[in-house]
TIDRENBA-419538 format. One line per 10 residues: their letters; for each residue x, y, z of C-alpha. Coordinates in Angstrom, 1 decimal, decimal comma. Layout:
# TIDRENBA-419538
a) X Y Z | ... $
This chain:
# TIDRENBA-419538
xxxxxxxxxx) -45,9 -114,0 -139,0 | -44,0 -112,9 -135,8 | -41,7 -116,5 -134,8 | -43,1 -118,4 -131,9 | -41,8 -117,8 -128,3 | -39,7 -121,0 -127,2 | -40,4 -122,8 -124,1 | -39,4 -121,6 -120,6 | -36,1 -123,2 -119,5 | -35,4 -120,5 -117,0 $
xxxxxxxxxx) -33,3 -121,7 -114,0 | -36,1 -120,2 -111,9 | -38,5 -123,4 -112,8 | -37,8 -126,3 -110,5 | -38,3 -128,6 -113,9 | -35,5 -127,2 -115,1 | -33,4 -128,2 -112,6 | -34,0 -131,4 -112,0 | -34,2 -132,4 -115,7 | -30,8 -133,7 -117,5 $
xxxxxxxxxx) -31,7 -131,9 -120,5 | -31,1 -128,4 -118,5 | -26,9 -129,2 -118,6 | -27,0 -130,0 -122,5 | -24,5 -127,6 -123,3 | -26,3 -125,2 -126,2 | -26,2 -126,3 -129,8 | -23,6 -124,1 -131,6 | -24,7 -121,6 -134,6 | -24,7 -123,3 -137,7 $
xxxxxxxxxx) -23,0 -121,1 -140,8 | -25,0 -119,5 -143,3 | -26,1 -121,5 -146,0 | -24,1 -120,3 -149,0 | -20,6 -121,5 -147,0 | -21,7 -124,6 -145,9 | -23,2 -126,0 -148,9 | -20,8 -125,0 -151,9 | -23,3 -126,3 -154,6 | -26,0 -124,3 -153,7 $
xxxxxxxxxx) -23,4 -121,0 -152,6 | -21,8 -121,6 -156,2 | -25,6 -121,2 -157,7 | -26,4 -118,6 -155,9 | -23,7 -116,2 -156,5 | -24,5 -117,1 -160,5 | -28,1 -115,7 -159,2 | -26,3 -112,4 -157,9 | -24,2 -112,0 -160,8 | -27,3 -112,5 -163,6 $
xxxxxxxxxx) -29,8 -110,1 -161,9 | -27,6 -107,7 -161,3 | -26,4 -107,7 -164,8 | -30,0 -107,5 -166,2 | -31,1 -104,8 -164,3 | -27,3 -102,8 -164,6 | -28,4 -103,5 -168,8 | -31,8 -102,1 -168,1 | -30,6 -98,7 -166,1 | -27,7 -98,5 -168,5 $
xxxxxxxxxx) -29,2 -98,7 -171,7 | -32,6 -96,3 -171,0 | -30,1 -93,7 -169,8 | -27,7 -94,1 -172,6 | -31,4 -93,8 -174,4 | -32,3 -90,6 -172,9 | -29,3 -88,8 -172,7 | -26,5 -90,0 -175,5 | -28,4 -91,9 -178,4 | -32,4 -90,0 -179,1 $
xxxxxxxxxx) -32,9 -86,1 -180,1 | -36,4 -86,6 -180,4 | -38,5 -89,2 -178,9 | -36,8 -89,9 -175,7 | -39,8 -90,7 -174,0 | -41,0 -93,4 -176,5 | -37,3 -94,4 -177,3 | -37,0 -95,5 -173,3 | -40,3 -96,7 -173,2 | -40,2 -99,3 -175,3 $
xxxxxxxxxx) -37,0 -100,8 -174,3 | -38,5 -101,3 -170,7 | -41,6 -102,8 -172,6 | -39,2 -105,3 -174,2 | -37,6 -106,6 -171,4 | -40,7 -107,0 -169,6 | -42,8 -108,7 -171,9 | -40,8 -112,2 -172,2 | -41,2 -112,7 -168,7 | -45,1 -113,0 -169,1 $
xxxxxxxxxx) -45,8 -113,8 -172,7 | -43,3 -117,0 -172,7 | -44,7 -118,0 -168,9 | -46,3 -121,6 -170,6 | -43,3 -122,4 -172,7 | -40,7 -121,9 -169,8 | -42,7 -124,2 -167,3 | -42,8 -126,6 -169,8 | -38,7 -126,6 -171,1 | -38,4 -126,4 -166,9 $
xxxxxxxxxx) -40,4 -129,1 -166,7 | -39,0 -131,3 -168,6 | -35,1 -130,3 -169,0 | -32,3 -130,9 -166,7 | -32,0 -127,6 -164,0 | -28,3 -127,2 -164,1 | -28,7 -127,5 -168,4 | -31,3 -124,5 -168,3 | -29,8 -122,5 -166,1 | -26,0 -122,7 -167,4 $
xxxxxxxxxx) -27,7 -122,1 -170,9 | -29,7 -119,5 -170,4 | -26,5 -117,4 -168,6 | -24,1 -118,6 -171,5 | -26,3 -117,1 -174,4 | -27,0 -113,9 -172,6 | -23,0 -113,5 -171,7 | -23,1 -114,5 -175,4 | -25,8 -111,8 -176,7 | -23,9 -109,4 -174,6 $
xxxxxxxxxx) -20,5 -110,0 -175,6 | -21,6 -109,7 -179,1 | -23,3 -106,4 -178,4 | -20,2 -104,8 -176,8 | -18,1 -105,9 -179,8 | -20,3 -104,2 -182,2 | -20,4 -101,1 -179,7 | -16,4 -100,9 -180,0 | -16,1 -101,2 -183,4 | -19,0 -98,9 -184,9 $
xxxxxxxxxx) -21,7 -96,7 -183,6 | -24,3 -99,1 -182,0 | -27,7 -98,7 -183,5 | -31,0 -98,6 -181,4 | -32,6 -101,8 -183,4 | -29,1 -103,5 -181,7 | -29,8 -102,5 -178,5 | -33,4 -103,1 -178,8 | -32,3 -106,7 -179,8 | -30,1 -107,1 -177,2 $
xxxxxxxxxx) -32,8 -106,1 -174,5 | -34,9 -108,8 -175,5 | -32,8 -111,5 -175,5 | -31,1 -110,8 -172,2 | -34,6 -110,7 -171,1 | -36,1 -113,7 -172,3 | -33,1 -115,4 -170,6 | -33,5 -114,2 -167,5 | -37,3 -115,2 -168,0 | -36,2 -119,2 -168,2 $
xxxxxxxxxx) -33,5 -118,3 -165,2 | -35,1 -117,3 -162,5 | -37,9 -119,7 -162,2 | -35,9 -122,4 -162,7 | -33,3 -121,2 -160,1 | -36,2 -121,1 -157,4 | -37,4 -124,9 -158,5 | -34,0 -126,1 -158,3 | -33,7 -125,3 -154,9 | -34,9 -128,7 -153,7 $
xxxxxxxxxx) -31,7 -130,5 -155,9 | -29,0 -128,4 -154,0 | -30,0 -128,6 -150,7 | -30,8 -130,8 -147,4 | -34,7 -131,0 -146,9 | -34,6 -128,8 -143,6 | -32,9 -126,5 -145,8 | -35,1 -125,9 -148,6 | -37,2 -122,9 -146,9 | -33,9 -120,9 -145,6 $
xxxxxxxxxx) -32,5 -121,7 -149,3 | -35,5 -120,3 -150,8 | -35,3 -117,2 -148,3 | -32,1 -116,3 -148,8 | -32,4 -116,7 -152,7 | -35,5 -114,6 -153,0 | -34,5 -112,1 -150,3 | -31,0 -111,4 -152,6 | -32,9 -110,2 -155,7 | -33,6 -107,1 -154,6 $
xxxxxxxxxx) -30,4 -106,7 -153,5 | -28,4 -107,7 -156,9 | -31,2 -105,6 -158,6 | -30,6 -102,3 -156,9 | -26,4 -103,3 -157,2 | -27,1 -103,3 -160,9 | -29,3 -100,2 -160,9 | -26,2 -98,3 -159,0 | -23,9 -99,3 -161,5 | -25,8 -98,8 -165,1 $
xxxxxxxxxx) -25,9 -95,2 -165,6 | -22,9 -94,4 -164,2 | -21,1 -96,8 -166,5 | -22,3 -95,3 -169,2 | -21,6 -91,7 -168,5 | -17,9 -92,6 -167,8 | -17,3 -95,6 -170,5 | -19,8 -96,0 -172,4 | -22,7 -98,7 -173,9 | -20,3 -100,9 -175,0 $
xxxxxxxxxx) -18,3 -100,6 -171,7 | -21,5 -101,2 -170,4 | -22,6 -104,5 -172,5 | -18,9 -106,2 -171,9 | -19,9 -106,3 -168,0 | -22,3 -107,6 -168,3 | -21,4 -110,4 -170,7 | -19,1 -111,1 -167,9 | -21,2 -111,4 -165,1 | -23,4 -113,5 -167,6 $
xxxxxxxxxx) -20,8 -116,1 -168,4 | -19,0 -115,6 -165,2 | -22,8 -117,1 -163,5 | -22,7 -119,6 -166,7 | -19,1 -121,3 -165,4 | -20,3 -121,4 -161,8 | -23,5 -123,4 -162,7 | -21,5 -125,6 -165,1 | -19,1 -126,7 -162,2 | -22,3 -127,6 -159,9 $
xxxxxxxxxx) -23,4 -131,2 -159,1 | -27,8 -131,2 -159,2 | -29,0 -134,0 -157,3 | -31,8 -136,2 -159,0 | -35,2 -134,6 -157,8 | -37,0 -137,3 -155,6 | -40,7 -136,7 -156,8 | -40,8 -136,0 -160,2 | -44,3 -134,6 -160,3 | -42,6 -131,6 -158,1 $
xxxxxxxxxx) -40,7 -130,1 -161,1 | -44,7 -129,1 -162,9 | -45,7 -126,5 -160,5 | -42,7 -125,0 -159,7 | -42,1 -122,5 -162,3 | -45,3 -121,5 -161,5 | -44,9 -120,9 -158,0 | -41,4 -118,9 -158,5 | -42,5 -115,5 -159,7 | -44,3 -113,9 -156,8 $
xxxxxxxxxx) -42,5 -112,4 -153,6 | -41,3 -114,4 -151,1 | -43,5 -116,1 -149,6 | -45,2 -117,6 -152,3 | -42,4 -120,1 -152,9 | -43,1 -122,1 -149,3 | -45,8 -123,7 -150,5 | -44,5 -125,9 -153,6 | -43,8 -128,9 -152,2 | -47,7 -128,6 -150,5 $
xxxxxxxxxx) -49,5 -128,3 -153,8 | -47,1 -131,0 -155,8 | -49,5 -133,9 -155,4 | -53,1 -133,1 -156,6 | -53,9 -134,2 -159,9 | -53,8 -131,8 -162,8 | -57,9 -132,0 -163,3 | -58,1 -131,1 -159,9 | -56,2 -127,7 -160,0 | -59,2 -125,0 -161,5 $
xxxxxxxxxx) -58,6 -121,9 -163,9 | -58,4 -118,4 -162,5 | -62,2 -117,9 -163,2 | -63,4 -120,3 -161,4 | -60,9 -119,6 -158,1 | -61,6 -116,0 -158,0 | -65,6 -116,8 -158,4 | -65,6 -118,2 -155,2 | -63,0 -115,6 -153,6 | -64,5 -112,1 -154,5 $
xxxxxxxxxx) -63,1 -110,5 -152,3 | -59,2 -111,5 -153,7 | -60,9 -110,6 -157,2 | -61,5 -107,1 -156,0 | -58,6 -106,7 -154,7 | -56,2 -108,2 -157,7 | -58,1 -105,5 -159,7 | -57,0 -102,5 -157,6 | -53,6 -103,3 -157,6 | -53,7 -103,9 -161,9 $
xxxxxxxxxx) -55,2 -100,6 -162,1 | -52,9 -99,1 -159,3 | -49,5 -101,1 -161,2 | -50,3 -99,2 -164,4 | -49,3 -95,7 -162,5 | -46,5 -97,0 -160,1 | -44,4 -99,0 -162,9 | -44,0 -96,2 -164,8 | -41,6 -94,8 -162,2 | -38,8 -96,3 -164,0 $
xxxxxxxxxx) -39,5 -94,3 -167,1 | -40,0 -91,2 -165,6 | -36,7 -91,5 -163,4 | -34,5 -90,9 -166,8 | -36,5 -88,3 -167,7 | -36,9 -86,3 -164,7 | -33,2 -86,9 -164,4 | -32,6 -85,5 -168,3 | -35,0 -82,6 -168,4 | -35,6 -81,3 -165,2 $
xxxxxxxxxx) -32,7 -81,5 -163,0 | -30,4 -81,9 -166,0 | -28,2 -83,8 -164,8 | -26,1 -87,0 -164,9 | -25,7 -90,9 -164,5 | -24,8 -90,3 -160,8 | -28,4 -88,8 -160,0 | -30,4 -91,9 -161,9 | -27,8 -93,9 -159,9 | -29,0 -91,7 -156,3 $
xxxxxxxxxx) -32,7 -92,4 -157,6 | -32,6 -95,7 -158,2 | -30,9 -96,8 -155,3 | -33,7 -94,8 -153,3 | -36,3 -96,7 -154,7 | -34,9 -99,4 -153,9 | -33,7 -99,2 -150,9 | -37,2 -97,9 -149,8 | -38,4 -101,3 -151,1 | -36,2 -103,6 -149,0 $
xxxxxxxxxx) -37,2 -101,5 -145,8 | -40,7 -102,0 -146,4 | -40,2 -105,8 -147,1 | -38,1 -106,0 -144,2 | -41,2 -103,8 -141,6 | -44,3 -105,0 -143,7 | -45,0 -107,6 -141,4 | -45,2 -105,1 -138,3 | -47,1 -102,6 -139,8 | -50,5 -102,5 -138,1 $
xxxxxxxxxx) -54,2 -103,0 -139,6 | -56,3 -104,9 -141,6 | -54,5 -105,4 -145,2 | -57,1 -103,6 -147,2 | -56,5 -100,6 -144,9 | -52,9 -100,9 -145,0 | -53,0 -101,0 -148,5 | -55,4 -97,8 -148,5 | -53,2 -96,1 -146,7 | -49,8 -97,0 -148,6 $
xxxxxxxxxx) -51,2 -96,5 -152,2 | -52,6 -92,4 -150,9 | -49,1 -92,4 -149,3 | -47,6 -93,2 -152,7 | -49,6 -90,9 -154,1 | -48,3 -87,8 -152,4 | -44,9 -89,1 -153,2 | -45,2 -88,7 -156,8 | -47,1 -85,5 -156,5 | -44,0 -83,8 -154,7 $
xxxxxxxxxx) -41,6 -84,0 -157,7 | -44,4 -82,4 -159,9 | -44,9 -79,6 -157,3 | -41,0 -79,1 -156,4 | -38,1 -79,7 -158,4 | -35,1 -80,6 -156,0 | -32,7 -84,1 -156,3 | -33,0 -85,0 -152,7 | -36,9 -84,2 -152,7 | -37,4 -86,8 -155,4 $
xxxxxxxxxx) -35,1 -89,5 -153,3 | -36,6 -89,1 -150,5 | -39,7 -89,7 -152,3 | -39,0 -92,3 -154,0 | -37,7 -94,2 -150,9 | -41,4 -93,3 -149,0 | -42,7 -94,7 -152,8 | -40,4 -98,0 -152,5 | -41,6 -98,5 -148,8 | -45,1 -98,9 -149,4 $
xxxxxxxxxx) -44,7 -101,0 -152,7 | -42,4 -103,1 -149,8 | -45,2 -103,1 -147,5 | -48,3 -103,6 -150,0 | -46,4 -107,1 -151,4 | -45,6 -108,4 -147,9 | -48,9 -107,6 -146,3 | -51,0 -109,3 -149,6 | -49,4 -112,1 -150,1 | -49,0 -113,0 -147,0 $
xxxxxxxxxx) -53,2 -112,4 -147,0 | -53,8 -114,4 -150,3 | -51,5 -117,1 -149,0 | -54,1 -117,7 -146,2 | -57,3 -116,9 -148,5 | -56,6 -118,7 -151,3 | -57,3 -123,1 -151,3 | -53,5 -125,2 -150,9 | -54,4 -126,8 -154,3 | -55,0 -123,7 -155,9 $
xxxxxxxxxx) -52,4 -121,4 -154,9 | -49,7 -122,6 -158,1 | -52,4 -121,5 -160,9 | -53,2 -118,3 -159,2 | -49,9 -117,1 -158,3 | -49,1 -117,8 -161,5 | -51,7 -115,8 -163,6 | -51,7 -113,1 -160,8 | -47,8 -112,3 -161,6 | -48,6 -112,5 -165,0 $
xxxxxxxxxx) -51,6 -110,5 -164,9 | -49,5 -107,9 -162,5 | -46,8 -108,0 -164,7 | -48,8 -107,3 -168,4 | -49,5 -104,0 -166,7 | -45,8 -102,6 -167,2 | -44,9 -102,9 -170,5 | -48,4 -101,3 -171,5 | -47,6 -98,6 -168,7 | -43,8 -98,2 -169,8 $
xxxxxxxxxx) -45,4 -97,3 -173,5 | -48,2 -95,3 -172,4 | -45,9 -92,9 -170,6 | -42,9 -93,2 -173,0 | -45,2 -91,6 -175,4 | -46,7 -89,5 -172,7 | -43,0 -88,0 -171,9 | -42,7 -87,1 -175,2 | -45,5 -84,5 -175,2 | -45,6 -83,6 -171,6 $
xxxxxxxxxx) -43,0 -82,2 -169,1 | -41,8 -85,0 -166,3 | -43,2 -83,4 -163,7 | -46,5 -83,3 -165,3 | -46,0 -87,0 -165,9 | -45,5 -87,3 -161,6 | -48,6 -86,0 -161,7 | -50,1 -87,9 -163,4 | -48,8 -90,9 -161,4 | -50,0 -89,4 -158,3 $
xxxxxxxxxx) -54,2 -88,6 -159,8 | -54,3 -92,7 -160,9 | -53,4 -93,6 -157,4 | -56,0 -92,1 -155,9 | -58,8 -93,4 -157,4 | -57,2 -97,3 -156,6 | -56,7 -96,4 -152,8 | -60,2 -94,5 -152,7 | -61,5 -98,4 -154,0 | -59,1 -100,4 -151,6 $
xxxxxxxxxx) -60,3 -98,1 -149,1 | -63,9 -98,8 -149,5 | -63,2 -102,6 -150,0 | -62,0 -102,1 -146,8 | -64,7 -101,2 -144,8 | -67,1 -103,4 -146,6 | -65,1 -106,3 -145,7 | -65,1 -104,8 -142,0 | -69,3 -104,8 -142,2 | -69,8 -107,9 -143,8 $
xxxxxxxxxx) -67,9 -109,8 -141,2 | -70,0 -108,2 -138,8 | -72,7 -108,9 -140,0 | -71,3 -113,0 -140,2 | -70,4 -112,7 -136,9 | -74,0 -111,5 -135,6 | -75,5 -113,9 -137,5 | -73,4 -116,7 -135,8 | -74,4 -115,2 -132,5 | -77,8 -115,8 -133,2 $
């Protein structure tokens, strides 16, 4: 939404003039949030420090995977470990709004840093003193990521305990907006740690950015929420982009019979049930971009951690700028979303056609813009089709829905890598696309006729 023009206190209006108001001398510019309020700063940079860490374990680890630890079986070998530290994120979504629901914020969030400092310290230990075997590492993968999966939701429902009330949707801005930044910091870092220091080098970072985020939480002061009913929905709420996390405090109050299943919001809402299942079938092919990027890296260009490094920051980099322009990109969503998943499309193709480093950033920053774009463009659309009291349960199952789809892509073309060349595997990414935007496409225009035909049967 573009922010609404203020009134006109020109000098040139006679109103102006004459009203006392006009000589108020202007209110000065407040600091950012993070140095004005220490508690919430304090949590925040324990926010930086844990994402970054996860996702600098992540990059790390599938290089160290691809290019140091497997002969045989890369593909699978990297695979699964991004299956594992996806899956706790969704199967354990019930149990974590429950513990969040019911234990203290700071107590979840200090614990959940301290015993993934603690898994990684124990993991760099055994790195330094033995050969680390892949069961370890595997191990290590799924703890880290089943903390994060209790952090980050509660960090977003916290919010509301650290700062003022007029403060609560800049807090949850600026908290949501950082992610992607820590993330692609940690993707920078992984790969190239472990070409010049290896795993273990690699898993005693982290462990400090993991306790390092546990003793800034510890020395926070929560206040005592004011409605307890708030803390239910939250964790609910905290998974999807950015602009789903506005709207908790709205949907706190109704009563838990009056909040329907999936099935029975999306029955009266086909049009968001068409769409969800685009994007599922479209998320299968795009998540497996961070399987590929090791193995494109490995076998085709042969070369080092630097180059995943070059990659992954292109991806992501390509993601913030489409976050940043989604909103100002023109045309009906479904279009938009057409024309950014055939865009995509020919982005992955490339790499399979033409083997060259800066060919495959560049196209992976086009790749990360409309993934950008797509999010902020259907949210923002399902935030305005889908009912207040429904939006916590369907935010909910649609992250968890969206999110089942990369473990079972990350496996699919783990094994795939194994059998077929990288750049085949592009191509592959590229030939799913097409059929999603050719759907989205068509949704499109059916959307276009039907309101037409609403609108000249209103006329009538």
């Amino acid at each position: 939404m573009s922010p609404v023009a203020p009134p006109d206190t020109s000098l040139e209006s006679p109103q102006a003039i004459e009203s006392p108001q006009a000589t108020t001398p202007p209110t000065p510019r407040r600091r950012p949030l993070v140095l004005r309020n220490r508690a919430f700063g304090a949590v925040w940079a324990g926010q930086v420090l844990t994402q970054a860490a996860g996702r600098m374990f992540q990059v790390g680890v599938a290089w160290w995977l691809v290019a140091y630890a497997v002969e045989d079986g890369q593909g699978l070998a990297s695979g699964l470990l991004m299956a594992v530290s996806t899956v706790p994120a969704v199967a354990l979504a019930p149990v974590v709004a429950r513990v969040v629901a019911g234990v203290a914020h700071r107590t979840v969030l200090r614990t959940a840093a301290a015993l993934a400092g603690t898994a990684a310290a124990g993991l760099a230990v055994w790195g330094w003193a033995s050969g680390l075997p892949l069961a370890a590492a595997y191990a290590a993968a799924l703890a880290l990521a089943t903390c994060q999966a209790f952090f980050d939701p509660c960090l977003t429902t916290s919010v509301p305990e650290l700062v003022d009330d007029e403060d609560i949707e800049t807090a949850t801005g600026f908290e949501l907006s950082t992610q992607s930044l820590a993330g692609l910091g940690g993707a920078l870092l992984g790969a190239l740690i472990v070409d010049r220091a290896g795993v273990a080098a690699l898993a005693a970072g982290c462990a400090a950015a993991y306790l390092g985020a546990a003793l800034l939480i510890a020395g926070v002061r929560f206040r005592t929420a004011a409605v307890p009913a708030v803390a239910g929905p939250a964790p609910e709420v905290a998974g999807p982009a950015p602009a789903v996390a506005g709207p908790a405090p709205e949907v706190a109050g109704p009563a838990p019979e009056q909040r329907r299943n999936l099935r029975a919001i999306l029955g009266e809402l086909p049009h968001v049930r068409r769409i969800l299942i685009c994007f599922t079938a479209a998320n299968l092919f795009t998540t497996a971009v961070f399987v590929v990027i090791p193995l494109y890296t490995r076998s085709v260009l042969g070369d080092g951690g630097g180059t995943v490094a070059l990659l992954e920051a292109s991806l992501g980099i390509g993601t913030l700028l489409g976050s940043v322009t989604g909103a100002r990109v023109p045309g009906r969503p479904t279009v938009t979303g057409a024309c950014c998943l055939g865009l995509m499309a020919l982005a992955f193709a490339l790499p399979g056609l033409l083997a060259d480093r800066l060919v495959i950033a560049g196209c992976l920053a086009v790749a990360g813009w409309c993934v950008g774009v797509i999010g902020v463009r259907f949210v923002a659309l399902f935030q305005r089709l889908v009912p207040a009291a429904d939006k916590p349960g369907f935010f909910a199952v649609m992250q968890a829905v969206l999110g089942a789809s990369f473990p079972v892509a990350s496996l699919l073309f783990g094994l795939a890598g194994d059998h077929l060349s990288a750049r085949t595997l592009c191509l592959v990414q590229a030939a799913g696309l097409v059929p999603a935007a050719v759907a989205l496409a068509v949704l499109g225009s059916r959307t276009a006729a039907e309101a037409a035909t609403d609108r000249a049967g209103g006329a009538r």
